[in-house]
C-alpha positions in Angstrom: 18.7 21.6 2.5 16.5 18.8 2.9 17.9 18.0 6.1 17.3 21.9 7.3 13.7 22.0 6.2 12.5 18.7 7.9 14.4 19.9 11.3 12.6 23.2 11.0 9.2 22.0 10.2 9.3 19.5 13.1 10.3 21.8 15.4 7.6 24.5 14.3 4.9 21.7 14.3 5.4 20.4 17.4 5.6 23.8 19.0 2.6 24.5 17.9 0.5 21.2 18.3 1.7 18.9 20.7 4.0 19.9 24.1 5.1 23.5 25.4 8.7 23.9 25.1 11.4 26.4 24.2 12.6 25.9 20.4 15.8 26.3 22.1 15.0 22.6 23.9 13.0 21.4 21.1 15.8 22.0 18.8 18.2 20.2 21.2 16.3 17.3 21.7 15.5 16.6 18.2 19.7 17.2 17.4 20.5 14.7 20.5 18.3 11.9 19.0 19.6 12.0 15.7 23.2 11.8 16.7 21.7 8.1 18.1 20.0 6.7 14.9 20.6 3.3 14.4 22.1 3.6 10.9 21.2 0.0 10.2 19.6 -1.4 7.1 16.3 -3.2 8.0 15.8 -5.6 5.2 12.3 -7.0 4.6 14.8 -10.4 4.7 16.3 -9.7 7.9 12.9 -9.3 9.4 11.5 -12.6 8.3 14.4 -14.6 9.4 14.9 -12.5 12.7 11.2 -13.6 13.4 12.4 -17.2 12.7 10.9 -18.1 9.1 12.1 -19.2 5.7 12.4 -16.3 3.2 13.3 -16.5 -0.1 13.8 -13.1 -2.4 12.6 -13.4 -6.6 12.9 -11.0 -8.9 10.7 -10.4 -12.1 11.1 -8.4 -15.3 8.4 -7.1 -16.4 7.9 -6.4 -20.3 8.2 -2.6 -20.1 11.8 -3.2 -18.2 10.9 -2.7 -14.2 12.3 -5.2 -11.8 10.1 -6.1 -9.3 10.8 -8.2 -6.1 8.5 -10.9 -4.7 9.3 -12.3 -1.3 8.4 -16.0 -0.6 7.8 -17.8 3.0 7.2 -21.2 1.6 6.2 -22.6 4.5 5.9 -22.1 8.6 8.1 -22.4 11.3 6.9 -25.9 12.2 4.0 -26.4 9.9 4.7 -28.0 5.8 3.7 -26.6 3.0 0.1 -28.1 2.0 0.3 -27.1 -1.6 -2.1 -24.2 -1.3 -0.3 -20.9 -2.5 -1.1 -17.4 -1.3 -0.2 -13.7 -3.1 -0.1 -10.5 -1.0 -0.4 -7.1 -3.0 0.4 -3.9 -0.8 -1.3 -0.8 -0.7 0.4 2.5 -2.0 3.3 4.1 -0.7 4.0 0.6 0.7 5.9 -2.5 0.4 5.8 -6.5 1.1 7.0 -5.9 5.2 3.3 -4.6 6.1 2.6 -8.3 5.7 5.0 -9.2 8.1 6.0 -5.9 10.4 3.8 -7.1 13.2 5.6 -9.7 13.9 4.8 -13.6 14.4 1.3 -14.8 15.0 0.0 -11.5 14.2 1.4 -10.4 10.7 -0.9 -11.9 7.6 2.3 -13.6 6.0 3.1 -15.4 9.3 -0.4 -16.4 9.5 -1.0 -17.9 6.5 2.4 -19.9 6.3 1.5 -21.3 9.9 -1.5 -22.4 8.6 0.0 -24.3 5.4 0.5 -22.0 3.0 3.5 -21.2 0.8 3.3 -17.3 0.9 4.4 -14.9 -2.4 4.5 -11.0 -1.2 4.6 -9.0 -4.5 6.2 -4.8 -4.8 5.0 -2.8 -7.0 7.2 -0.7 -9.2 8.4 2.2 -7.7 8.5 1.1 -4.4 11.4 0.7 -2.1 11.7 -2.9 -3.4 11.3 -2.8 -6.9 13.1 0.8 -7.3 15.2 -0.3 -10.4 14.6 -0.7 -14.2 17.2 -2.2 -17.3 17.3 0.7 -18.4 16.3 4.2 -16.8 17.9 5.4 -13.2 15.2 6.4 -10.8 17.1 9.2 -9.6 17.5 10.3 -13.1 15.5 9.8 -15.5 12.0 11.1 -15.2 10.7 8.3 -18.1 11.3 5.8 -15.3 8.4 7.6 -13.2 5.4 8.0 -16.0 3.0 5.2 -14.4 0.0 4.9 -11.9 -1.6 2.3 -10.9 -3.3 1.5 -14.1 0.6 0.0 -15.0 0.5 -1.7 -12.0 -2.1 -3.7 -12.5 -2.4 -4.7 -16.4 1.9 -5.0 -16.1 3.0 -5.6 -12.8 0.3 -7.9 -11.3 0.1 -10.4 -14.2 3.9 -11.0 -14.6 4.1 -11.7 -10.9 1.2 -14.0 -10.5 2.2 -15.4 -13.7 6.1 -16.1 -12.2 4.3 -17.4 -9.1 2.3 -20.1 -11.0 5.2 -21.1 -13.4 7.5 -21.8 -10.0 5.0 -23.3 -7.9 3.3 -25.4 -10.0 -0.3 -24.6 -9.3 -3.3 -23.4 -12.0 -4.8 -20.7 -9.3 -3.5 -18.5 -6.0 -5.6 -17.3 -3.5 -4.8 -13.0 -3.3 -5.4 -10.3 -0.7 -5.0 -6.9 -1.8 -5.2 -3.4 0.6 -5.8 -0.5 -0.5 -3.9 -0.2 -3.7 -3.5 -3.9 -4.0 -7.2 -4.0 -4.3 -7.8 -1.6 -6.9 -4.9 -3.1 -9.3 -6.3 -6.3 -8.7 -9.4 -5.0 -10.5 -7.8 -3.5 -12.9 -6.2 -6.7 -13.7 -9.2 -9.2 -14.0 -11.4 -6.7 -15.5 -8.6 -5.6 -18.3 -7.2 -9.0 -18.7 -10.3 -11.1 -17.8 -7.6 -14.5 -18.6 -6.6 -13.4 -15.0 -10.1 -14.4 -13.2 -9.3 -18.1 -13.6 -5.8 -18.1 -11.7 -7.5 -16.8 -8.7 -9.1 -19.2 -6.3 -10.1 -16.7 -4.3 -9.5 -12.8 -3.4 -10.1 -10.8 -0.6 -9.8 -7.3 -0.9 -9.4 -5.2 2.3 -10.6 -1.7 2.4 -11.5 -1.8 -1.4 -10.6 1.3 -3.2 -12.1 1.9 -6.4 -14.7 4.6 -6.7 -13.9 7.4 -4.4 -16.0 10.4 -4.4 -17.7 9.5 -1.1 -14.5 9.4 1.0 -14.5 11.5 3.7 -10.4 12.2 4.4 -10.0 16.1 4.3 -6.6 15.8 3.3 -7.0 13.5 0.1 -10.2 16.2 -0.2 -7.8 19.3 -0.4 -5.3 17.1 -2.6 -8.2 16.3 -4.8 -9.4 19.7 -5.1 -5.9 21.1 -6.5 -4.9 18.2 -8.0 -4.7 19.5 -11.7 -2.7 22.8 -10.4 -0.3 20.5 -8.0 0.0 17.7 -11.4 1.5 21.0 -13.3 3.5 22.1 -11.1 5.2 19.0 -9.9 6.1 18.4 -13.8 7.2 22.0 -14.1 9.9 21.3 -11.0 10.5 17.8 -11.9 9.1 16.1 -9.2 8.1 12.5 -10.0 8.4 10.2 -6.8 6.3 10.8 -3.7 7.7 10.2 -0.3 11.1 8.3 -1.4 12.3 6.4 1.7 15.7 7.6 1.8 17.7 6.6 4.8 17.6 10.3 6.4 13.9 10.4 6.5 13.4 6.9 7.3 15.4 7.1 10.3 14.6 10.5 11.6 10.9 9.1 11.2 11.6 6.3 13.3 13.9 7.0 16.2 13.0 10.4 16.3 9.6 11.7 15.1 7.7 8.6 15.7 9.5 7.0 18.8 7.6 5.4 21.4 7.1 8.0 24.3 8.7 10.4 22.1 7.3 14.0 22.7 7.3 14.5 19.3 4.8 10.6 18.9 1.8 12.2 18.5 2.8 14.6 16.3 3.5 11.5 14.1 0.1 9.5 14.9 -1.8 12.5 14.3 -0.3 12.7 10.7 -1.7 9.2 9.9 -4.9 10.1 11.6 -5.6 13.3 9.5 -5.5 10.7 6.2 -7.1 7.4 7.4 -9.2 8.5 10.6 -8.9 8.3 14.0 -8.3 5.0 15.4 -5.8 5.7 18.8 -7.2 2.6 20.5 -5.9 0.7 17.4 -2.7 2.3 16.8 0.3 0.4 18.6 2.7 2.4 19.5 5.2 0.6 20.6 5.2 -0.8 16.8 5.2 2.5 15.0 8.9 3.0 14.8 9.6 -0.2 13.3 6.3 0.4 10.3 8.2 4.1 9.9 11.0 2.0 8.8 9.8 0.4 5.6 7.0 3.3 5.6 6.4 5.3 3.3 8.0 2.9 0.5 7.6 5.8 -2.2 5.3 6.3 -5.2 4.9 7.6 -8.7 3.2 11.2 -7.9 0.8 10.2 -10.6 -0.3 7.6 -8.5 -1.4 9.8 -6.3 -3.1 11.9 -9.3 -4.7 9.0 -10.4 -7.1 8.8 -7.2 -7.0 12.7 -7.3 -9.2 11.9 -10.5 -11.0 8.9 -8.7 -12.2 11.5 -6.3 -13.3 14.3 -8.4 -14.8 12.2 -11.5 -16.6 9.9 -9.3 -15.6 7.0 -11.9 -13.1 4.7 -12.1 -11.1 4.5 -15.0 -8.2 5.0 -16.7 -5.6 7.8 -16.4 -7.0 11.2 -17.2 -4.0 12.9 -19.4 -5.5 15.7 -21.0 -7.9 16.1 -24.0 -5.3 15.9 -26.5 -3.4 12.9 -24.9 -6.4 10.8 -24.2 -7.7 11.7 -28.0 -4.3 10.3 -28.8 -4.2 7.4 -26.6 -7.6 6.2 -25.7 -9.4 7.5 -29.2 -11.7 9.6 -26.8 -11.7 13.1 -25.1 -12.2 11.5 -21.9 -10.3 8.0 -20.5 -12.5 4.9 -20.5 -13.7 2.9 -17.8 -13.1 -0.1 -16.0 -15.5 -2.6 -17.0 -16.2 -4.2 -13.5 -18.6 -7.1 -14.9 -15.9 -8.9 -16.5 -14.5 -9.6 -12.9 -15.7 -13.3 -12.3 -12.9 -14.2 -9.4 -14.7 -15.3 -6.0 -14.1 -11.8 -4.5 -14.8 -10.7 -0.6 -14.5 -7.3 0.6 -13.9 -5.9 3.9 -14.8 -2.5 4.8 -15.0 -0.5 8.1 -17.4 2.6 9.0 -14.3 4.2 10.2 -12.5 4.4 7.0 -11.5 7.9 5.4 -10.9 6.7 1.9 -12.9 3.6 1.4 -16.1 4.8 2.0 -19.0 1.9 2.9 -21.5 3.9 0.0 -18.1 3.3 -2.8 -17.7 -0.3 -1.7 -21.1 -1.3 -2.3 -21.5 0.4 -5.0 -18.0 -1.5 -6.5 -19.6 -5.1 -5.4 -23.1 -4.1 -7.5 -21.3 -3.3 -10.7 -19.0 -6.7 -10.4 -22.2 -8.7 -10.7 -20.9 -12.2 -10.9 -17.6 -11.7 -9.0 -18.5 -10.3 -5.7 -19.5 -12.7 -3.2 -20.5 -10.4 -0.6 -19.1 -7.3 1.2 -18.1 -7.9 5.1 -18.7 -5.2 7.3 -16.0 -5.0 10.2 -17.0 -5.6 14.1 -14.7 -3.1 15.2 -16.5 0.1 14.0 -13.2 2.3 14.9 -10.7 0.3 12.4 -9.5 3.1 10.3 -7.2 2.7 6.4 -3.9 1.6 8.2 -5.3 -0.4 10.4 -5.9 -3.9 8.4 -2.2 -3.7 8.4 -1.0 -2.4 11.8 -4.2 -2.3 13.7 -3.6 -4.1 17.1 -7.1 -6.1 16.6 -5.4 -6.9 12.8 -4.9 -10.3 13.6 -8.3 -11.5 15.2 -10.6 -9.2 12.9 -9.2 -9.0 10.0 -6.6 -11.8 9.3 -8.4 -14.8 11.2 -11.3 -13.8 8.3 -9.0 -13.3 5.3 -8.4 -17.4 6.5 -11.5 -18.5 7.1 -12.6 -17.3 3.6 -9.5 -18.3 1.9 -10.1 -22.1 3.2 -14.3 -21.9 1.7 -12.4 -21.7 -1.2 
């Protein structure tokens, strides 16, 4: 069934949006490229040593039972390690291979390790990575699901730093969050403010925290019918948001999303509608491989989580009801995130172009850290959209050759 309504609703919205064709050729073509998936498994592993580095693969426990994988380049092709350690935290619905998918020279991970670094990639639960748990089954039990971000970053964050100090050796990591990796990494240091001195430095690109001035029509209409959608999904049992099962992934790469694919801009348009328009940015060539490790899956309250982000204007805690929060918090309403207890050296870069992390919400998240924000960087490249830090085709030279610069003032 799943199978049947993804054929259909490609075929109806390409027919409708992009090219002219009969569904009768439509249909065919999309059949004729699926019989020629590549059925291989692209491992975050096999990428890095494919592009010629060291890997390593570590697993944490955390204390509520998830088991999360880190992925370590501990040094470069030809340079040594120089003893300076560096954590990557992805954004949602992604995994530890946006650090690496653009290949050598141009991927963060690469980067850094090049430039003498011993590189730690973390995954948060829930992902494609860190899917499993000692005791609940993803795929069936609905327990194993009942997290956002909050978990993420007051659990999952501090037991991976924590396993990446105790192996390296080293009192303090320099970390670079996107997205999602930015907004637990506030939740970390301003929940567990222990956490500010093991970070050297942090640079946080396209900080999401406050919300409400974001300008993405689609996160808009989520936002909007978020408390309706969060009913219903419990009611039908849906707990995980875009899984990457191997169907999907593979239809989304060699099909969908294929470079001069008729069916390409369908796909780019998609990403567009979320993050804002950024064609000159968008590599195409590259967007089959991302659509294999992207989306990496989510918790659906996740997703709820900024929902509430976007309508409350605050950032806080999960929002679980009256009742619940009476129950759990000791108030009708959840409480905040005090920001001032963030002390951590923290840099944030931010684009005009960006549809979820509005320039008026960054600023606003740099005043109320007081002490910890050393100043907010507005990017050159006024088109850079969400998804671009990571698969922008300007990445490299705008955005990574800073996250460097900044790491080494440190």
């Amino acid at each position: 069934m799943k199978c049947l309504l993804l054929l259909i609703g490609l075929v109806v919205a390409i027919n409708g949006a992009v090219v002219q064709q009969s569904d009768d050729e439509l249909v065919s073509h999309i059949l004729h490229e699926i019989e020629l998936l590549d059925a291989a498994n692209y491992t975050v592993e096999n990428l890095i040593e494919n592009d010629g580095y060291p890997v390593e693969t570590h697993s944490v426990t955390t204390s509520d039972g998830y088991i999360l994988k880190l992925h370590r380049i501990p040094h470069g092709k030809t340079s040594k390690n120089l003893g300076r350690v560096a954590y990557l935290q992805h954004g949602i619905l992604s995994s530890s291979a946006d650090w690496v998918v653009l290949g050598p020279g141009k991927g963060l991970a690469y980067m850094l390790a090049d430039a003498g670094y011993d590189v730690w990639m973390g995954n948060a639960r829930g992902n494609t990575q860190s899917r499993a748990h000692v005791n609940y089954n993803p795929d069936k039990d609905s327990s194993f699901w009942q997290f956002s971000w909050h978990e993420i970053g007051v659990i999952d964050l501090p037991a991976m730093i924590d396993y990446v100090l105790e192996t390296t050796q080293v009192e303090s990591i320099y970390y670079a969050g996107h997205s999602q990796g930015t907004t637990t990494f506030y939740v970390m240091t301003s929940s567990l403010p222990e956490y500010n001195d093991k970070i050297k430095a942090h640079v946080s690109l396209a900080p999401i925290a406050f919300m409400n001035h974001m300008t993405s029509p689609l996160m808009k209409i989520m936002a909007f019918w978020s408390s309706s959608l969060e009913i219903l999904l419990n009611i039908i049992g849906i707990n995980e948001f875009f899984p990457n099962d191997d169907f999907i992934k593979n239809v989304m790469s060699d099909v969908v999303c294929k470079e001069d694919s008729i069916t390409q801009l369908l796909c780019t348009n998609a990403l567009f509608a979320i993050c804002g328009f950024s064609r000159d940015e968008m590599n195409t060539t590259l967007l089959p491989i991302m659509m294999k490790y992207t989306p990496a899956g989510a918790s659906t309250k996740q997703l709820m989580h900024y929902a509430q982000e976007i309508n409350s204007g605050q950032f806080r805690q999960y929002d679980w009801g009256l009742l619940i929060n009476m129950s759990k918090y000791g108030s009708l309403f959840p409480p905040g995130y005090d920001l001032s207890k963030i002390t951590a050296p923290t840099y944030m870069l931010y684009s005009k172009n960006d549809w979820l992390s509005a320039a008026t919400d960054v600023q606003k998240l740099c005043s109320q850290m007081t002490k910890g924000c050393k100043g907010t960087i507005l990017l050159s490249d006024y088109k850079f959209n969400h998804l671009d830090y990571m698969f922008g085709i300007h990445a490299p030279t705008i955005v990574y050759n800073k996250v460097i610069s900044l790491f080494a003032r440190n």
